[in-house]
C-alpha positions as CSV (number, residue, x, y, z in Angstrom):
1,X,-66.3,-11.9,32.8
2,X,-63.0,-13.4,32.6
3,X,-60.7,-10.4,32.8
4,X,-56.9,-11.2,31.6
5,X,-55.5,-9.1,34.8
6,X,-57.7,-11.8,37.3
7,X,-57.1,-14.5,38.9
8,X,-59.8,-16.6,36.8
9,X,-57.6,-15.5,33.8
10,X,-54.3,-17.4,35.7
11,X,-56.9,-20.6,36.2
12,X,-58.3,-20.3,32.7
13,X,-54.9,-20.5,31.6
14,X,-53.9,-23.3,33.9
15,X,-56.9,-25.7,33.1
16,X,-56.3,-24.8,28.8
17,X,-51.9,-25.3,29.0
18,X,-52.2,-29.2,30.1
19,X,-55.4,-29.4,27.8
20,X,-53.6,-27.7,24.8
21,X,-50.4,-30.0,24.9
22,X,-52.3,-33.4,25.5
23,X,-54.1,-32.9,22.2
24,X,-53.2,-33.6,18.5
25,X,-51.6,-30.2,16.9
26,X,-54.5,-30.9,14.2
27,X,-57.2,-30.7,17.0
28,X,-56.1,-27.8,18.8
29,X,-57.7,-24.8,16.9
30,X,-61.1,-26.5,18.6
31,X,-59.7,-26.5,21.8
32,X,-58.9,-22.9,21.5
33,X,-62.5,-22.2,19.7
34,X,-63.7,-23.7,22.8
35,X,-62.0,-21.8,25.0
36,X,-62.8,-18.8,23.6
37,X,-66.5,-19.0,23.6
38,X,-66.5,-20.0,27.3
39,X,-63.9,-16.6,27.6
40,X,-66.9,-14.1,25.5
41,X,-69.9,-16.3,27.1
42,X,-68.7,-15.3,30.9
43,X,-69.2,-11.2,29.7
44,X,-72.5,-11.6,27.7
45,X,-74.9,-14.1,24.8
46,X,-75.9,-11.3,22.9
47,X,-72.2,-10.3,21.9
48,X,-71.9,-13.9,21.4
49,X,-74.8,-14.3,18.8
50,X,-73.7,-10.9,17.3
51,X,-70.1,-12.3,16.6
52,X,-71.6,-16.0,15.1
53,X,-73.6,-14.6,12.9
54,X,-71.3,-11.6,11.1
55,X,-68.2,-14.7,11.2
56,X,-71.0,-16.5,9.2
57,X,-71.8,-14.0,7.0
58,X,-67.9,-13.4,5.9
59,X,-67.1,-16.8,5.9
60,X,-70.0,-17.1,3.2
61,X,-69.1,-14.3,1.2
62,X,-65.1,-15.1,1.1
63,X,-66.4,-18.1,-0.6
64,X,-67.4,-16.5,-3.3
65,X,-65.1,-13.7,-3.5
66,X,-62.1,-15.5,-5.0
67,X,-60.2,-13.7,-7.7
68,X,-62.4,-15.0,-10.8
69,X,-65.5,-14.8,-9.3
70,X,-67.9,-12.1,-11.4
71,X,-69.5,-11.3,-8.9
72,X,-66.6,-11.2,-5.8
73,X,-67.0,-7.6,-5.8
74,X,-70.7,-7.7,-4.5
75,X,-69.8,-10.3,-2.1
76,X,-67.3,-8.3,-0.9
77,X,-69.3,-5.0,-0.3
78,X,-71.7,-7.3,1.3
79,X,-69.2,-9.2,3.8
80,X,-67.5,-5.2,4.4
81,X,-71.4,-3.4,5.1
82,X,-72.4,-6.9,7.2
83,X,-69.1,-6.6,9.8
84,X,-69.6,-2.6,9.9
85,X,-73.3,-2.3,10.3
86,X,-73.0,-3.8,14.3
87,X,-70.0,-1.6,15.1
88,X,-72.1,2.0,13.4
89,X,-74.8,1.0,14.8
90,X,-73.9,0.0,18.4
91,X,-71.1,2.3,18.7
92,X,-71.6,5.5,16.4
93,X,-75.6,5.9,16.3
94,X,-75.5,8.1,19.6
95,X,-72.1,10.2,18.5
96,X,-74.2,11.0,15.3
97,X,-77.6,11.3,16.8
98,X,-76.5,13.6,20.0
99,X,-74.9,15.8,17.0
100,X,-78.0,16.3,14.8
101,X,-80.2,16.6,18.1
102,X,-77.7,19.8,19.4
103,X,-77.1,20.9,15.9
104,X,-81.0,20.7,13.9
105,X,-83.0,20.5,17.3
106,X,-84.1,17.7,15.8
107,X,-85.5,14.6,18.6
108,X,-83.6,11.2,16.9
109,X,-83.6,9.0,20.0
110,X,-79.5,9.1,21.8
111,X,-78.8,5.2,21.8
112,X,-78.7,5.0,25.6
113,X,-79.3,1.8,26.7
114,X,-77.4,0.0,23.2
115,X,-75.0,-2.9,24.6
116,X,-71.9,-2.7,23.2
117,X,-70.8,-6.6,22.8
118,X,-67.0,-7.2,23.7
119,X,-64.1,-6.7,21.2
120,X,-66.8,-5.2,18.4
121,X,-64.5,-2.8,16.8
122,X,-61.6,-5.6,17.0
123,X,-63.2,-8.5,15.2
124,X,-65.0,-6.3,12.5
125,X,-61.6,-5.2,11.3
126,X,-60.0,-8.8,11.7
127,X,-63.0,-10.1,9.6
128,X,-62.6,-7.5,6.8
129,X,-59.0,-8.1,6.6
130,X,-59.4,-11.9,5.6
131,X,-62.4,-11.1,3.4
132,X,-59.8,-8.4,1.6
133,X,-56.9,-10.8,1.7
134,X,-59.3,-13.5,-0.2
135,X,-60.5,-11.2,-2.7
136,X,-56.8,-10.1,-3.5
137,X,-55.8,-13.8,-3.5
138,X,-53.5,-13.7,-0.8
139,X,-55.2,-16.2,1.2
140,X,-57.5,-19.1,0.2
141,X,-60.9,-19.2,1.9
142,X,-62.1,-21.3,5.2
143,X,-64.0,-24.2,4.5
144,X,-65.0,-24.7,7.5
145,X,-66.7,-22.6,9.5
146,X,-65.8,-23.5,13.0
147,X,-62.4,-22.3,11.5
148,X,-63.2,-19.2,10.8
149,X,-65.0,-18.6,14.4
150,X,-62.3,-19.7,16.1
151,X,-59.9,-16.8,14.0
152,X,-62.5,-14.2,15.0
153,X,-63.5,-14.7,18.5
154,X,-59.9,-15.6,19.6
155,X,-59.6,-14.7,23.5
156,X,-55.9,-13.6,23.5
157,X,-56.8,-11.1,21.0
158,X,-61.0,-10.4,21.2
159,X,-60.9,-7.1,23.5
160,X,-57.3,-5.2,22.4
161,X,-55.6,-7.0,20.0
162,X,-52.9,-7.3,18.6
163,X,-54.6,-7.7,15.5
164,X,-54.9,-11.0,13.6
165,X,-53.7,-12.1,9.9
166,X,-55.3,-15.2,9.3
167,X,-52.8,-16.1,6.9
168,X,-50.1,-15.8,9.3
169,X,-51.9,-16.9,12.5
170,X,-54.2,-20.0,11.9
171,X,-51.6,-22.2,10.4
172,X,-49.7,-21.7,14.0
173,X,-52.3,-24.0,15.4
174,X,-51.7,-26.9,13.5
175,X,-47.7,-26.7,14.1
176,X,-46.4,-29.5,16.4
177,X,-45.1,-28.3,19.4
178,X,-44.6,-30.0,22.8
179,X,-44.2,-28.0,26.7
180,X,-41.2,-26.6,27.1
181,X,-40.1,-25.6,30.6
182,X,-37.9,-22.3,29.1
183,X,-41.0,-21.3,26.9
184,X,-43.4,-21.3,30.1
185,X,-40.6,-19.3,32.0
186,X,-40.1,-17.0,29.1
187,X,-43.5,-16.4,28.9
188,X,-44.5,-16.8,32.5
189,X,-41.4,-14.0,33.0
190,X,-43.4,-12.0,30.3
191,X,-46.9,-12.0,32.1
192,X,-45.2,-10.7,35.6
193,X,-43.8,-7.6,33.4
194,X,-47.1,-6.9,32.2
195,X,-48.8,-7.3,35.4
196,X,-46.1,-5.2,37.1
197,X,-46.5,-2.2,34.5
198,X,-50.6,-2.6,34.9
199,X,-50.6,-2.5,38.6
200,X,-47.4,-0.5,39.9
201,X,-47.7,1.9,36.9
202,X,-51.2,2.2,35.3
203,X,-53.2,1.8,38.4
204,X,-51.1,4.6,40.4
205,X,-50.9,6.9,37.7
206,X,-54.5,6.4,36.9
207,X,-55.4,8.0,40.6
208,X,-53.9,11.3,39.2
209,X,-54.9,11.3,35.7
210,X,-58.8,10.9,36.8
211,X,-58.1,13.9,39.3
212,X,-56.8,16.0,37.1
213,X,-58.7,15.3,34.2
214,X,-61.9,15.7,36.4
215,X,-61.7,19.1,38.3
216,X,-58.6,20.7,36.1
217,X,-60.2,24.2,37.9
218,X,-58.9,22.9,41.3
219,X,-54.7,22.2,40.2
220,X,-52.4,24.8,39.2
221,X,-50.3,24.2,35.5
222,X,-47.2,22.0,37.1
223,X,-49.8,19.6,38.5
224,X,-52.2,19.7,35.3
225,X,-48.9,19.1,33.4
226,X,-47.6,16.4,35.5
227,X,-51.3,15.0,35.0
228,X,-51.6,14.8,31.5
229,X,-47.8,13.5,31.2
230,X,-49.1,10.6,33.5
231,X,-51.7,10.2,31.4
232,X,-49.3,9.2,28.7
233,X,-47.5,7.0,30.9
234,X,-50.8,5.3,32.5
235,X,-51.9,4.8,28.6
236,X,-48.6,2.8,27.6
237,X,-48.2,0.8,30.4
238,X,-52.0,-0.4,30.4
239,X,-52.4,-1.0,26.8
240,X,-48.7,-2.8,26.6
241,X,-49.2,-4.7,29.9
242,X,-52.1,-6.3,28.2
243,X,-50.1,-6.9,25.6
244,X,-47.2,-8.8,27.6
245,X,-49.5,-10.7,29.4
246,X,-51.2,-12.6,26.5
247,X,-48.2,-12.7,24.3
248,X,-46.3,-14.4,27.4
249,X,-49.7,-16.5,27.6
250,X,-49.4,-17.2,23.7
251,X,-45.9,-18.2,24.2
252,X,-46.4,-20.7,26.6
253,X,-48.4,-22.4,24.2
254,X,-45.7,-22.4,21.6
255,X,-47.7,-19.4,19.3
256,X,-46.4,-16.4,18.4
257,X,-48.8,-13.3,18.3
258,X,-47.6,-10.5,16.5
259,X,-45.9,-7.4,18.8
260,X,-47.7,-4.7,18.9
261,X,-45.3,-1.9,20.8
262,X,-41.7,-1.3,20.3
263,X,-40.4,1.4,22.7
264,X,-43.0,4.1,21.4
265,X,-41.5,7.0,23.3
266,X,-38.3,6.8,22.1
267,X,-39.3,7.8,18.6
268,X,-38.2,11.0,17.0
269,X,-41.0,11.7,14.8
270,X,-44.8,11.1,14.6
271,X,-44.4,9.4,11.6
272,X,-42.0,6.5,13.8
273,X,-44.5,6.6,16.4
274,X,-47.3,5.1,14.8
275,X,-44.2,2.2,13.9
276,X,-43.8,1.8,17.2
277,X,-47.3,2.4,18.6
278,X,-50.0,-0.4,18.5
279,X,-48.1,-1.5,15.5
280,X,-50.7,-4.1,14.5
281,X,-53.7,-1.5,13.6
282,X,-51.5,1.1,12.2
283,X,-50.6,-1.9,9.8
284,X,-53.9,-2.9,9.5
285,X,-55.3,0.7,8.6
286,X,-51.9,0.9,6.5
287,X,-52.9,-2.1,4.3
288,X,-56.6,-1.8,4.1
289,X,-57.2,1.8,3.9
290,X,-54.4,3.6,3.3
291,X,-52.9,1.9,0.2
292,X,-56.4,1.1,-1.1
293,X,-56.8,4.8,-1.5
294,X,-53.2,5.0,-3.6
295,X,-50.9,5.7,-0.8
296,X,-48.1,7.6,-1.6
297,X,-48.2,6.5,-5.7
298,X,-50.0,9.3,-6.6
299,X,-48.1,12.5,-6.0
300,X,-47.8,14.2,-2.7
301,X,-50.5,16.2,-2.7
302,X,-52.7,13.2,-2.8
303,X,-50.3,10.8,-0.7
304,X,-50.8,13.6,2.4
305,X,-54.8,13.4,1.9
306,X,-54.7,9.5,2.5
307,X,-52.9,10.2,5.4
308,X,-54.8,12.2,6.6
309,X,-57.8,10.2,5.8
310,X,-56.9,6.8,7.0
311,X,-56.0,8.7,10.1
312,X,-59.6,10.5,10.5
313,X,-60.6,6.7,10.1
314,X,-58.4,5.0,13.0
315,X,-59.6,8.2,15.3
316,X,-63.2,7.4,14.1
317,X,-62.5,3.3,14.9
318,X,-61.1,4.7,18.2
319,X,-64.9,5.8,19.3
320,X,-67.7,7.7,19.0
321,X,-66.9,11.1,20.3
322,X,-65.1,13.8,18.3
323,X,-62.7,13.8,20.4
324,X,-61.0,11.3,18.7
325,X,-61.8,12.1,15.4
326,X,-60.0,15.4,16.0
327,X,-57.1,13.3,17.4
328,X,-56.9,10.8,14.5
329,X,-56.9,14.0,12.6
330,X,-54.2,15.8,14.1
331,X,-51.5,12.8,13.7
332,X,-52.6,13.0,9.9
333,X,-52.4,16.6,9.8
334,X,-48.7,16.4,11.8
335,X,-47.5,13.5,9.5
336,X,-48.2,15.0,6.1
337,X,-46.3,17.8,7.2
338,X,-43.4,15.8,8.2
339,X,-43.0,14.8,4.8
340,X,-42.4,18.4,3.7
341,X,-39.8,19.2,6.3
342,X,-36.3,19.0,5.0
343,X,-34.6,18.2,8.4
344,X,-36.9,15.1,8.4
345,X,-34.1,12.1,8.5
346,X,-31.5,14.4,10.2
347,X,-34.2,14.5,12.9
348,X,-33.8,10.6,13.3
349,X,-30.2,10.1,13.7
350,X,-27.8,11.5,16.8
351,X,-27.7,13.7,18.3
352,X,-30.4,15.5,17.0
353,X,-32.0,12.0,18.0
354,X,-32.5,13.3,20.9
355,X,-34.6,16.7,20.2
356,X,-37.1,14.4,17.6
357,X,-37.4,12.3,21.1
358,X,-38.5,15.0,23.3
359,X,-40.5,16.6,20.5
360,X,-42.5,13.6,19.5
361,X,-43.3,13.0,23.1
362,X,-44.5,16.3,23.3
363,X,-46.7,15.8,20.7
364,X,-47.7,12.5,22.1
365,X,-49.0,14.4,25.1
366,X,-50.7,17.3,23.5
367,X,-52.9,14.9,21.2
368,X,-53.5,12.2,24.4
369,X,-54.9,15.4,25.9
370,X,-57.7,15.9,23.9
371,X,-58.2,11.8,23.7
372,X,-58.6,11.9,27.4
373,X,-61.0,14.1,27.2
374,X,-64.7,13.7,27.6
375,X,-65.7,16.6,25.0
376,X,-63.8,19.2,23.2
377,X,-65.2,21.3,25.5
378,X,-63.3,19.5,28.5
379,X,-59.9,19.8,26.5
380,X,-60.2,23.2,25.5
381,X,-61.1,23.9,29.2
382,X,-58.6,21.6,30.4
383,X,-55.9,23.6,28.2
384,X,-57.1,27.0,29.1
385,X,-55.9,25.9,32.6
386,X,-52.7,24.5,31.9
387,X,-51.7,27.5,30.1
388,X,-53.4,30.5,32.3
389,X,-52.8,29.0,36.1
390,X,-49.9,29.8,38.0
391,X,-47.9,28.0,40.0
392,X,-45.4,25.0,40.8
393,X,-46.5,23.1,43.2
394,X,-46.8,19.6,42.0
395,X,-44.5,17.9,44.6
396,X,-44.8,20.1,47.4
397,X,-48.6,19.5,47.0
398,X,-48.8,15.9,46.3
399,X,-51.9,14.6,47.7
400,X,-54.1,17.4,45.7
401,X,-53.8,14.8,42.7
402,X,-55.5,12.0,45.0
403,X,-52.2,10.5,45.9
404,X,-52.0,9.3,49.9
405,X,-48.9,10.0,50.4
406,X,-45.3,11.3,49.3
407,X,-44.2,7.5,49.4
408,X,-47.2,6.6,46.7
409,X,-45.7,9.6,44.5
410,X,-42.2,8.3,44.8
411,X,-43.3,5.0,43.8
412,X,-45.3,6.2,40.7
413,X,-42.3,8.1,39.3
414,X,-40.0,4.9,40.2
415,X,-42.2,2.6,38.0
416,X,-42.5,5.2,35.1
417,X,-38.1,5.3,35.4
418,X,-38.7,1.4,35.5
419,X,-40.6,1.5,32.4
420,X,-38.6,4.1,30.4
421,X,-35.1,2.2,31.5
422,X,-36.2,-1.0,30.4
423,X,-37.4,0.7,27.3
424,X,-33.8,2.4,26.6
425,X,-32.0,-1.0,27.5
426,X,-34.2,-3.4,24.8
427,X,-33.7,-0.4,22.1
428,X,-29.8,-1.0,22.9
429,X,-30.3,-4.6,22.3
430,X,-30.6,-5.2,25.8
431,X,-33.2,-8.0,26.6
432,X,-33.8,-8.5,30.3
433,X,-35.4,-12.0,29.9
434,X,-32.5,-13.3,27.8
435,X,-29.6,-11.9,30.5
436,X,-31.6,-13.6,33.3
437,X,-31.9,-16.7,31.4
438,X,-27.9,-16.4,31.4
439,X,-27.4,-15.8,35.0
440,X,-26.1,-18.6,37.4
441,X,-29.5,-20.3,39.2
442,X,-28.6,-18.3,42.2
443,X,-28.2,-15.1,40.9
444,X,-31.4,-16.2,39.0
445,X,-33.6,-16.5,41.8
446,X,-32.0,-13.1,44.1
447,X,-33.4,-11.1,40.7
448,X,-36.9,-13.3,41.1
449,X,-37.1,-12.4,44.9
450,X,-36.1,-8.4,44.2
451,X,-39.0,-8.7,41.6
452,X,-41.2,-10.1,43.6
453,X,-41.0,-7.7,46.5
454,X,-40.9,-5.1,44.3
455,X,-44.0,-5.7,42.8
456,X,-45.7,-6.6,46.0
457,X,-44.8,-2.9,47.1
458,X,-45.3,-0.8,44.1
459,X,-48.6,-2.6,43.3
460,X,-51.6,-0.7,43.5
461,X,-53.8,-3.9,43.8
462,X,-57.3,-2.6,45.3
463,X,-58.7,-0.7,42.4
464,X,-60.4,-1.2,39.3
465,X,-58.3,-2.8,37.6
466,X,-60.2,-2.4,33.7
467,X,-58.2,-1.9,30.8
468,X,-57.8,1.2,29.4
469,X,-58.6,-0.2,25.6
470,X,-60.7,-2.3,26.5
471,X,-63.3,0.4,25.8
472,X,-62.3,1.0,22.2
């Protein structure tokens, strides 16, 4: 498989830029068609075939569920049940069958063994989007079917988003645009920020994330605390780094993917969070389930159950484990109560700023807990021992979270002071990328070398290397 943190991602990349800019603007969306079924070809066929033939479906049924159309509504529900009967059965079957087998004693065969194609629960909601923004007449329907494949199966966006508009993105493609050194520098500068915070962040705090999360019997509460903090930190600066690298990618091309992360942690309520917090599916659930339901037009009693429903919903899309559905519940559960707190835009606004900071964040951690987990058996247990086990010994006792050495520890907290700082500065209006760009050349290229040497000694680069999302 071509992974985006490999070096047969840089290659891809450096083979599809010279290609991209030779070629007529009205010919590129086939170049980029192309290279996105040699990306999903080089991790498996079946997911391939899978992803043809639901594209097909929807593309058939938007056809005919224009506005005027008698019958757009059964073309709909057919498009809808056609993109979510691969992702309940290849992703939910053994959540569902595993909890009628334990519950009824009943023999329903688990799943094991059911491929689960790349990007699944991605281009299912992509593909229901465009069939709902036909049928409302937002958007007038692909002719062409190649088109359309090339909107679902795009590789910037197949395995964790952002999430695609295809009103907004495809007519990108057919814009003129010609290479432009400060665009492949912007972006190029972009990439290396994302790569820094996946290897000299993610990777290192991933080593004590899995040894906490895996023996929490063995660590006393500092260390179980300092674990599931890091857990927080690992989580942001995987899922964003991916994000950096192929919107740097996307701006070298001259196209604009839509941002999905503005300084998360440095919201003061739940409610900002999910603003700020993979910003394209909290728009997409936002848009597609939420308002469909009424949203907040129906009193506040019913406004609080949508929430708490489209919530339920995005912890459901997250997986199949109830984890997450009692995740996805909880922000529901925490945001309709928001609404009912009268401190709630005092809360957002200096200095009490600065308590909705630290409080949000705590809930961030608490919920991320029990996402983390494998059960809700492992986070109750996990709990238990953060609040019942004495002791403090988190730094003097380093290594016991599978950190080598006090040097790898003062690393890890130096990239998550990296990542926070950076944070505060482009929330100031501070943007790194556009400061360097104003820097004499020499001052330019002593930042480039600092960079540089500091990633090549903060980099964790002999591990895994998977993206946390990519699962989901």
């Amino acid at each position: 498989m071509i992974s985006i943190n490999s070096l047969g991602f840089l290659l891809f990349l450096a083979v599809l830029i010279p290609l991209w800019f030779s070629m007529h603007p009205s010919r590129r969306w086939m170049l980029l068609l192309a290279a996105s079924l040699v990306f999903y070809l080089s991790d498996n066929v079946f997911g391939l075939i899978l992803i043809l033939v639901v594209s097909a479906v929807v593309w058939q049924a938007a056809k005919h569920a224009t506005p005027g159309n008698s019958h757009a509504k059964r073309w709909v529900l057919l498009g809808v049940l056609v993109s979510l009967a691969p992702l309940l059965t290849l992703k939910y079957y053994a959540m569902f069958a595993g909890t009628a087998n334990q519950l009824f004693h009943w023999n329903l065969w688990d799943g094991q063994g059911l491929l689960q194609p790349l990007g699944l629960a991605y281009f299912t909601l992509q593909l229901i989007g465009y069939l709902t923004d036909v049928y409302r007449g937002n958007i007038a329907p692909e002719p062409v079917y190649a088109r359309m494949l090339c909107f679902s199966s795009l590789f910037f966006s197949i395995t964790q988003g952002p999430f695609l508009r295809y009103g907004t993105w495809m007519p990108q493609l057919a814009v003129p645009s010609h290479f432009d050194s400060h665009r492949l520098w912007r972006g190029s500068m972009r990439m290396v920020w994302g790569y820094f915070k996946k290897y000299a962040i993610a990777e290192r705090a991933a080593v004590v994330v899995s040894a906490a999360f895996s023996s929490p019997e063995l660590y006393d509460s500092s260390q179980l605390l300092f674990g599931t903090v890091m857990f927080s930190f690992q989580l942001y600066a995987d899922f964003s780094a991916y994000t950096d690298i192929v919107l740097g990618a996307a701006e070298i091309l001259g196209l604009q993917l839509p941002e999905n992360f503005r300084q998360p942690f440095l919201a003061a309520t739940v409610k900002e969070l999910w603003s700020r917090w993979h910003i394209s599916l909290s728009q997409w659930f936002r848009d597609y389930v939420y308002i469909p339901l009424g949203g907040n037009r129906r009193g506040t009693v019913r406004r609080d159950g949508n929430l708490i429903v489209t919530f339920l919903a995005s912890g459901l899309w997250h997986g199949a484990n109830w984890t997450y559905l009692v995740w996805g519940g909880l922000h529901g559960v925490i945001q309709a109560v928001e609404n009912h707190l009268p401190w709630r835009k005092r809360i957002t606004q200096f200095p009490a700023r600065i308590l909705g900071i630290l409080g949000t964040f705590a809930v961030f951690v608490f919920t991320f807990t029990i996402f983390r987990a494998d059960s809700l058996t492992d986070a109750v247990t996990y709990f238990r021992y953060l609040f019942t086990t004495p002791g403090m010994d988190v730094f003097s006792k380093y290594w016991e979270l599978g950190l080598s050495s006090r040097l790898d520890l003062l690393l890890l907290l130096a990239g998550v002071a990296l990542l926070i700082l950076v944070d505060v500065l482009h929330e100031c209006g501070i943007h790194l990328r556009d400061r360097i760009a104003a820097c004499p050349l020499p001052v330019r290229w002593c930042i480039y070398e600092c960079a540089i040497f500091a990633f090549l000694l903060m980099g964790k680069f002999f591990s895994d290397g998977g993206f946390l999302y990519a699962r989901y």
